[in-house]
CHARMM-style PDB file with segment names, atoms N, HN, CA, C and O in Angstrom:
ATOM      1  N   UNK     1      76.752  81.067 -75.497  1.00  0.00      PROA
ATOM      2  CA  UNK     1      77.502  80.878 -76.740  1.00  0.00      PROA
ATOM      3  C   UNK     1      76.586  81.030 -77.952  1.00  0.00      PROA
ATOM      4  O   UNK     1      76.984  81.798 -78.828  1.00  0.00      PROA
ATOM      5  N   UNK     2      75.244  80.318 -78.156  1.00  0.00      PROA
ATOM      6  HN  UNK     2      74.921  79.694 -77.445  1.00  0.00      PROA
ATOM      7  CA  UNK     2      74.234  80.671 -78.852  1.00  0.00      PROA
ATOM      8  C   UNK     2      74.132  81.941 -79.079  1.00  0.00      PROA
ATOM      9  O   UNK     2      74.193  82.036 -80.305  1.00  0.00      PROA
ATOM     10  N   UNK     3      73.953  83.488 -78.411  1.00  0.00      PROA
ATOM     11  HN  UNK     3      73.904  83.410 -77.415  1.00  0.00      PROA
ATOM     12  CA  UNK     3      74.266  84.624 -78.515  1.00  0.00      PROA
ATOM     13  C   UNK     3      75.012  85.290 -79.519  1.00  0.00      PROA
ATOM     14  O   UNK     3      74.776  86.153 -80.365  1.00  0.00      PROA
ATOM     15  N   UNK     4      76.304  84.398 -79.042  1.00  0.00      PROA
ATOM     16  HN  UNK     4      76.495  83.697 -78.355  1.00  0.00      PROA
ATOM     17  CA  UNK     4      77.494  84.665 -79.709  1.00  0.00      PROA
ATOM     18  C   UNK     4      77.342  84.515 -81.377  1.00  0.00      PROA
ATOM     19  O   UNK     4      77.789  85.287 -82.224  1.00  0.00      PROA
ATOM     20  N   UNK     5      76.808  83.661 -81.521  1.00  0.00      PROA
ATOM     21  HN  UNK     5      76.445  83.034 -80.832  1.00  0.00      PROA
ATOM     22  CA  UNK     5      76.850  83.225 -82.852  1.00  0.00      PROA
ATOM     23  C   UNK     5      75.478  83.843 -83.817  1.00  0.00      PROA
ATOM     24  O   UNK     5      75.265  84.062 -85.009  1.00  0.00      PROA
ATOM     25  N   UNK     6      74.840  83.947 -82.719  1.00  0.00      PROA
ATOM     26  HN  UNK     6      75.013  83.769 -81.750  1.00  0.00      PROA
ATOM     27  CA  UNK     6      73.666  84.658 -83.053  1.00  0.00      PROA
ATOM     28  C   UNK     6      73.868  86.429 -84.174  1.00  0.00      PROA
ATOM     29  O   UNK     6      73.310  86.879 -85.174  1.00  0.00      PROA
ATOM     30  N   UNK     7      74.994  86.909 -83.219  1.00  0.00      PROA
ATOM     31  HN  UNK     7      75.447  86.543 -82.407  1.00  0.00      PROA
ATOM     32  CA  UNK     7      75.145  87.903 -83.287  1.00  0.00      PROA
ATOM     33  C   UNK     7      76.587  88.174 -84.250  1.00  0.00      PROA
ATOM     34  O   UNK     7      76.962  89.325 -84.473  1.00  0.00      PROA
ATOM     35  N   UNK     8      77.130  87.296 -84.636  1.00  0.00      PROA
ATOM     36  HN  UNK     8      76.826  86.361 -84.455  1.00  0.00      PROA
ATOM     37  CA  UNK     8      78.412  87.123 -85.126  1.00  0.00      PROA
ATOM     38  C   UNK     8      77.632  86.936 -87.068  1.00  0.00      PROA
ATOM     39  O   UNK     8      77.948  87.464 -88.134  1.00  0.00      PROA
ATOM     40  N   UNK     9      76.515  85.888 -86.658  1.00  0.00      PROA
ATOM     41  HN  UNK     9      76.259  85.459 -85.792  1.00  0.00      PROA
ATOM     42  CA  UNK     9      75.743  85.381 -87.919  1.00  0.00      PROA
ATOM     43  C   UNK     9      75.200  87.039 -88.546  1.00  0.00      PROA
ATOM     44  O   UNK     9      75.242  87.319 -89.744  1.00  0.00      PROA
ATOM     45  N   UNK    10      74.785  87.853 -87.632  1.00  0.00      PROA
ATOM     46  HN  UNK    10      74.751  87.626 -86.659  1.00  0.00      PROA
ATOM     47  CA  UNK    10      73.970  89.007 -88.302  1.00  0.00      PROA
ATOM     48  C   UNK    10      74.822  90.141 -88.081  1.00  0.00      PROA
ATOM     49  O   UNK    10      74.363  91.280 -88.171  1.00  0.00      PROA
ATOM     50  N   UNK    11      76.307  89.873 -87.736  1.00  0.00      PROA
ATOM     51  HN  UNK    11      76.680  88.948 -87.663  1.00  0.00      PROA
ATOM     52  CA  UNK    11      77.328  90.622 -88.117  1.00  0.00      PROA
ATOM     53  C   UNK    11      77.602  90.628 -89.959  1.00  0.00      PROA
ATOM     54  O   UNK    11      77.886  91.553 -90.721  1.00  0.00      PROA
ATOM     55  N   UNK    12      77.382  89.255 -90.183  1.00  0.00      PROA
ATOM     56  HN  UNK    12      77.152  88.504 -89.564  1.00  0.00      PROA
ATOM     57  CA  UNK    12      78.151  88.862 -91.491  1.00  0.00      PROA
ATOM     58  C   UNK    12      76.822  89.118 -92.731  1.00  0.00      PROA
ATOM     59  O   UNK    12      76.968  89.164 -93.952  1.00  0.00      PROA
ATOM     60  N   UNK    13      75.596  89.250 -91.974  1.00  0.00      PROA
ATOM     61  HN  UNK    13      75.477  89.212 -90.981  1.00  0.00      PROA
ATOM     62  CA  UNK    13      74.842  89.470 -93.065  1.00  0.00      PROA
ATOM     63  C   UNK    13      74.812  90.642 -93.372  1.00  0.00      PROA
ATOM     64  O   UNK    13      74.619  90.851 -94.570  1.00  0.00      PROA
ATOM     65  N   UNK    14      74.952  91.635 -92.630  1.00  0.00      PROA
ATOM     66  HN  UNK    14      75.108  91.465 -91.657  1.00  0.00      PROA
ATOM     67  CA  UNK    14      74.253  93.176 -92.678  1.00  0.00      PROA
ATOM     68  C   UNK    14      75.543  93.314 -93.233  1.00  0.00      PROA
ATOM     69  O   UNK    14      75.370  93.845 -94.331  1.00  0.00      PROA
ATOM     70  N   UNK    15      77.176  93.042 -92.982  1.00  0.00      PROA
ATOM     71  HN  UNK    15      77.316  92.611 -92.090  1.00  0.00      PROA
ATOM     72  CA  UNK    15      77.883  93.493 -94.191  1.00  0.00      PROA
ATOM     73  C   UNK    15      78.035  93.196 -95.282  1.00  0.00      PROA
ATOM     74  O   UNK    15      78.752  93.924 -95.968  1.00  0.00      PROA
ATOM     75  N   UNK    16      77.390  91.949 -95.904  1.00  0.00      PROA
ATOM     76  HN  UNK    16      76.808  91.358 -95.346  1.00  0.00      PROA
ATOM     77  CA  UNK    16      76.904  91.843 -97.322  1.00  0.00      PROA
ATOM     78  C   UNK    16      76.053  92.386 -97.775  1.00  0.00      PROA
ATOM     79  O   UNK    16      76.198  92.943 -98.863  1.00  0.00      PROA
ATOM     80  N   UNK    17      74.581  92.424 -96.937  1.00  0.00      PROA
ATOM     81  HN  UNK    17      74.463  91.971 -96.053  1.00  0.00      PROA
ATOM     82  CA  UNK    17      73.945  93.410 -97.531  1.00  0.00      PROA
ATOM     83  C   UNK    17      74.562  95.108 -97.868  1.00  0.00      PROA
ATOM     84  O   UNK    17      74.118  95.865 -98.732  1.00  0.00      PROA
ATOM     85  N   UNK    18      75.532  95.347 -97.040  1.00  0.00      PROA
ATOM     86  HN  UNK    18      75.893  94.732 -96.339  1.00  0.00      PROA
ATOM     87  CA  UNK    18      75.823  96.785 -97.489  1.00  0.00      PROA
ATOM     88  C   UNK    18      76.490  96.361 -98.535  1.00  0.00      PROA
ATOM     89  O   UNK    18      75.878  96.609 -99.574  1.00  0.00      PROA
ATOM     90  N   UNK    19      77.695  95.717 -98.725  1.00  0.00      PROA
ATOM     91  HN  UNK    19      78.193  95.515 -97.881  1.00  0.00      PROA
ATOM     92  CA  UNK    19      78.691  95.582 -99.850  1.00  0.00      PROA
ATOM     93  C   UNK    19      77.686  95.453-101.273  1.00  0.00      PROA
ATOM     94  O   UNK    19      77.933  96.241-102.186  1.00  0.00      PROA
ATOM     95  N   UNK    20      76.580  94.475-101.443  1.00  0.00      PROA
ATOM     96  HN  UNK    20      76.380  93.835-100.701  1.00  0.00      PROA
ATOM     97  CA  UNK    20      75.590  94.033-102.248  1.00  0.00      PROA
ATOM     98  C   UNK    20      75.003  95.604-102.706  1.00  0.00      PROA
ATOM     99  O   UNK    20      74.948  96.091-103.836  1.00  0.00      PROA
ATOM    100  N   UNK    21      74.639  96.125-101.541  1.00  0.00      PROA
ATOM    101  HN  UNK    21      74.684  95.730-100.623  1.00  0.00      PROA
ATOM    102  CA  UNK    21      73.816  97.723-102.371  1.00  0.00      PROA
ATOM    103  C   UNK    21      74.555  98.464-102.589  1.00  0.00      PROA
ATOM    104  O   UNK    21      74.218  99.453-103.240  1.00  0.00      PROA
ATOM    105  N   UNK    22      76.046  98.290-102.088  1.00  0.00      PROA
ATOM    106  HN  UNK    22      76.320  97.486-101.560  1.00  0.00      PROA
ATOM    107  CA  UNK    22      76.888  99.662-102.411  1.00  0.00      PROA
ATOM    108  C   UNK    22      77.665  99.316-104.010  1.00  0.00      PROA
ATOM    109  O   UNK    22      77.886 100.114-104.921  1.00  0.00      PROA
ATOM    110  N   UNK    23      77.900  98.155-103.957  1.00  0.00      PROA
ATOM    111  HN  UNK    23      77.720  97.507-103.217  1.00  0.00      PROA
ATOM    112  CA  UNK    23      78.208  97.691-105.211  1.00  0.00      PROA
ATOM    113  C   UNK    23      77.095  97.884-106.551  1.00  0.00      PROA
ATOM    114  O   UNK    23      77.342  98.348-107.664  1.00  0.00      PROA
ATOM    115  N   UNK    24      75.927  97.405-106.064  1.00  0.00      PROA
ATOM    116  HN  UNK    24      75.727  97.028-105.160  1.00  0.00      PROA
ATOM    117  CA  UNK    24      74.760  97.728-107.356  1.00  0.00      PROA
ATOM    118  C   UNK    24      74.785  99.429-107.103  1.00  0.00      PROA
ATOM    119  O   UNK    24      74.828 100.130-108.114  1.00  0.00      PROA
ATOM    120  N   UNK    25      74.767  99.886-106.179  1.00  0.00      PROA
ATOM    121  HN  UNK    25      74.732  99.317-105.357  1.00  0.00      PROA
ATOM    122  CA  UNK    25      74.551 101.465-106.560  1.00  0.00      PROA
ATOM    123  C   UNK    25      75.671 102.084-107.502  1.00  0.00      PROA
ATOM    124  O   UNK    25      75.401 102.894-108.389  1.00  0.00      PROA
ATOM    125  N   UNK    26      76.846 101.665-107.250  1.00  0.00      PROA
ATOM    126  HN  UNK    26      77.065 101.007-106.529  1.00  0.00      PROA
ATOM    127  CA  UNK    26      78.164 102.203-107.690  1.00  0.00      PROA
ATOM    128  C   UNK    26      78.152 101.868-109.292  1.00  0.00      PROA
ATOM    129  O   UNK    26      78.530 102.675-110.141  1.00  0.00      PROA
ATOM    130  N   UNK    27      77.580 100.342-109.623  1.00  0.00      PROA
ATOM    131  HN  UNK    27      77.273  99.686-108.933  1.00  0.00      PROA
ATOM    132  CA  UNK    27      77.716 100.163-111.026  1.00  0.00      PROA
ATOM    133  C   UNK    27      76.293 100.785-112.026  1.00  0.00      PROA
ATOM    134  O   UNK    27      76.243 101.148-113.201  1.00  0.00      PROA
ATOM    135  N   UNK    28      75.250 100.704-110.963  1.00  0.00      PROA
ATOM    136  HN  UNK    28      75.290 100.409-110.009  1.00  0.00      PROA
ATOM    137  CA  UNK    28      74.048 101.604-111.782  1.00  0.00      PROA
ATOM    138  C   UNK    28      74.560 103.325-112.320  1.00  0.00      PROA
ATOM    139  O   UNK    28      74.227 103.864-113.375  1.00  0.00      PROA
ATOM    140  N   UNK    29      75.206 103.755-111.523  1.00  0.00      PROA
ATOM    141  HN  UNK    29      75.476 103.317-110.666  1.00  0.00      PROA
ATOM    142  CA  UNK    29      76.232 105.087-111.758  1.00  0.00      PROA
ATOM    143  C   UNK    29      76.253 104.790-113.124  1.00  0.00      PROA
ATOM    144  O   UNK    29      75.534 105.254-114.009  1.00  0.00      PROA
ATOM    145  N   UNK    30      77.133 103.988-113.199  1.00  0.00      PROA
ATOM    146  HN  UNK    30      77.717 103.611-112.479  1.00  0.00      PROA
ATOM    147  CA  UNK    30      78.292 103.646-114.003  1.00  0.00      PROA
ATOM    148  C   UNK    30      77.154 103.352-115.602  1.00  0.00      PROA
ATOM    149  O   UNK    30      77.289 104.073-116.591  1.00  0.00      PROA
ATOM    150  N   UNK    31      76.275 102.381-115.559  1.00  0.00      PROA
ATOM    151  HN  UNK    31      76.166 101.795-114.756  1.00  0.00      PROA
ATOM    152  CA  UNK    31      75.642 102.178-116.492  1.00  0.00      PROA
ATOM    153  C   UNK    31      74.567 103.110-116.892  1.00  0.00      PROA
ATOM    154  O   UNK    31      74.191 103.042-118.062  1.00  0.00      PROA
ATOM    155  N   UNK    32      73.894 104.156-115.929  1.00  0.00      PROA
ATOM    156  HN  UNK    32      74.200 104.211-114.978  1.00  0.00      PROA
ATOM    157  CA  UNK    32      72.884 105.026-116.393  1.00  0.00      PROA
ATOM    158  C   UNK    32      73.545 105.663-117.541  1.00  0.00      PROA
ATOM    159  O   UNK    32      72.543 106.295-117.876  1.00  0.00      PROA
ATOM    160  N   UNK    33      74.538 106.054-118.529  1.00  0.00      PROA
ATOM    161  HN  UNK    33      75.351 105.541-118.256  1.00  0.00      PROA
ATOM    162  CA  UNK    33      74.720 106.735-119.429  1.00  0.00      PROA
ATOM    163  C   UNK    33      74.233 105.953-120.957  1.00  0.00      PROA
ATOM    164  O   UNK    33      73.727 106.324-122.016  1.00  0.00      PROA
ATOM    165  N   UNK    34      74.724 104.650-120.354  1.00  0.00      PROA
ATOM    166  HN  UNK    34      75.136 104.349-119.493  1.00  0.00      PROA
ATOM    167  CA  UNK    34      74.379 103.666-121.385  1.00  0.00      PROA
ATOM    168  C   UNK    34      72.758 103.490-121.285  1.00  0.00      PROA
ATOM    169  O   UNK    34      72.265 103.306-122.398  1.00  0.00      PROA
ATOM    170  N   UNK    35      72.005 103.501-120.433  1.00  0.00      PROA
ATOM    171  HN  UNK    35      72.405 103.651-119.529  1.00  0.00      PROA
ATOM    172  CA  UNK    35      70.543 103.073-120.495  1.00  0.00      PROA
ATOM    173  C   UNK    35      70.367 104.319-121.233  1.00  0.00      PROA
ATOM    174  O   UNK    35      70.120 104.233-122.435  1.00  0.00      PROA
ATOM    175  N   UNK    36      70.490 105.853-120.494  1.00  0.00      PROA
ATOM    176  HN  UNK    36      70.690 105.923-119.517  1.00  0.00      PROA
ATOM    177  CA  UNK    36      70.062 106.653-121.650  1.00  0.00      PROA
ATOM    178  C   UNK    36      70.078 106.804-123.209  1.00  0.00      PROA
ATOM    179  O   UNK    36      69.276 107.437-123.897  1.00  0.00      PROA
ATOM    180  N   UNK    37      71.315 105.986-123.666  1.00  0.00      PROA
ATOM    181  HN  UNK    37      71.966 105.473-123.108  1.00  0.00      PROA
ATOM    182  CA  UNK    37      71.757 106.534-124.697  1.00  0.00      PROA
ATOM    183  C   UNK    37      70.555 105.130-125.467  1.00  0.00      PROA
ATOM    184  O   UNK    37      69.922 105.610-126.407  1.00  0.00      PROA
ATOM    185  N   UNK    38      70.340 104.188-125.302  1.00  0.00      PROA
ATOM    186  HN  UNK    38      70.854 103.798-124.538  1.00  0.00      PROA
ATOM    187  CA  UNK    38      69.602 103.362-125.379  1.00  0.00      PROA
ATOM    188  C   UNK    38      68.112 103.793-125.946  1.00  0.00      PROA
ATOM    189  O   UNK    38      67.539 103.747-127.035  1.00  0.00      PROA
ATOM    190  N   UNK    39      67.624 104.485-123.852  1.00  0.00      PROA
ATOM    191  HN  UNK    39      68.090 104.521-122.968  1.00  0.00      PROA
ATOM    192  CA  UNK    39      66.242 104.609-124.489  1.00  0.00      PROA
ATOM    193  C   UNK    39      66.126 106.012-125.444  1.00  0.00      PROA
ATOM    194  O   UNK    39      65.073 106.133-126.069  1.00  0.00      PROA
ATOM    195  N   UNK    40      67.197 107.128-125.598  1.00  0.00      PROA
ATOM    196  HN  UNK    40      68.053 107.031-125.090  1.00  0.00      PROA
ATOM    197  CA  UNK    40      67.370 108.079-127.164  1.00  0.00      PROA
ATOM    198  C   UNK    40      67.155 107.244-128.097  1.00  0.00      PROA
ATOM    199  O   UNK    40      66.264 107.706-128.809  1.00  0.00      PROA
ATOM    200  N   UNK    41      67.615 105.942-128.587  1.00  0.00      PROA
ATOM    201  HN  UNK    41      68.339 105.566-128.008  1.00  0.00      PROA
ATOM    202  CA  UNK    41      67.475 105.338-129.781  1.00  0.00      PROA
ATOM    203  C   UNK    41      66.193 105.075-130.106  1.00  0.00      PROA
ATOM    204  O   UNK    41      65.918 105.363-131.271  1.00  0.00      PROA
ATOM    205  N   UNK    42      65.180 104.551-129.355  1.00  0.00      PROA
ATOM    206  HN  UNK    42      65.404 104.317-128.409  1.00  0.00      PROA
ATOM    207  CA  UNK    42      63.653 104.302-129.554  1.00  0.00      PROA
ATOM    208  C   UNK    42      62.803 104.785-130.045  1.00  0.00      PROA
ATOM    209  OT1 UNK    42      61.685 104.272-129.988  1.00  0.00      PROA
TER     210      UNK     42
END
C-alpha cells in the first residue's frame, strides 16, 4: 500500500510541475511584448 501512495504522491507532483511550467511559459508569451516595449524606453 506504501507503493501505492508512493506513486499516486509523484503522480500529483509531476502534474503540477507541468501545469506550473506550461502556465509560466504560456504567460511569458504573452508578456514578452510588454518587456520589449519597456526595455525600447531606456
Amino acid at each position: 500500500m506504501a507503493y501505492f501512495w508512493y506513486g499516486f504522491f509523484l503522480v500529483i507532483l509531476y502534474g503540477v510541475i507541468v501545469l506550473y511550467y506550461y502556465s509560466r511559459g504560456r504567460h511569458r508569451k504573452v508578456e514578452a511584448p510588454k518587456y520589449k516595449m519597456l526595455d525600447d524606453e531606456e
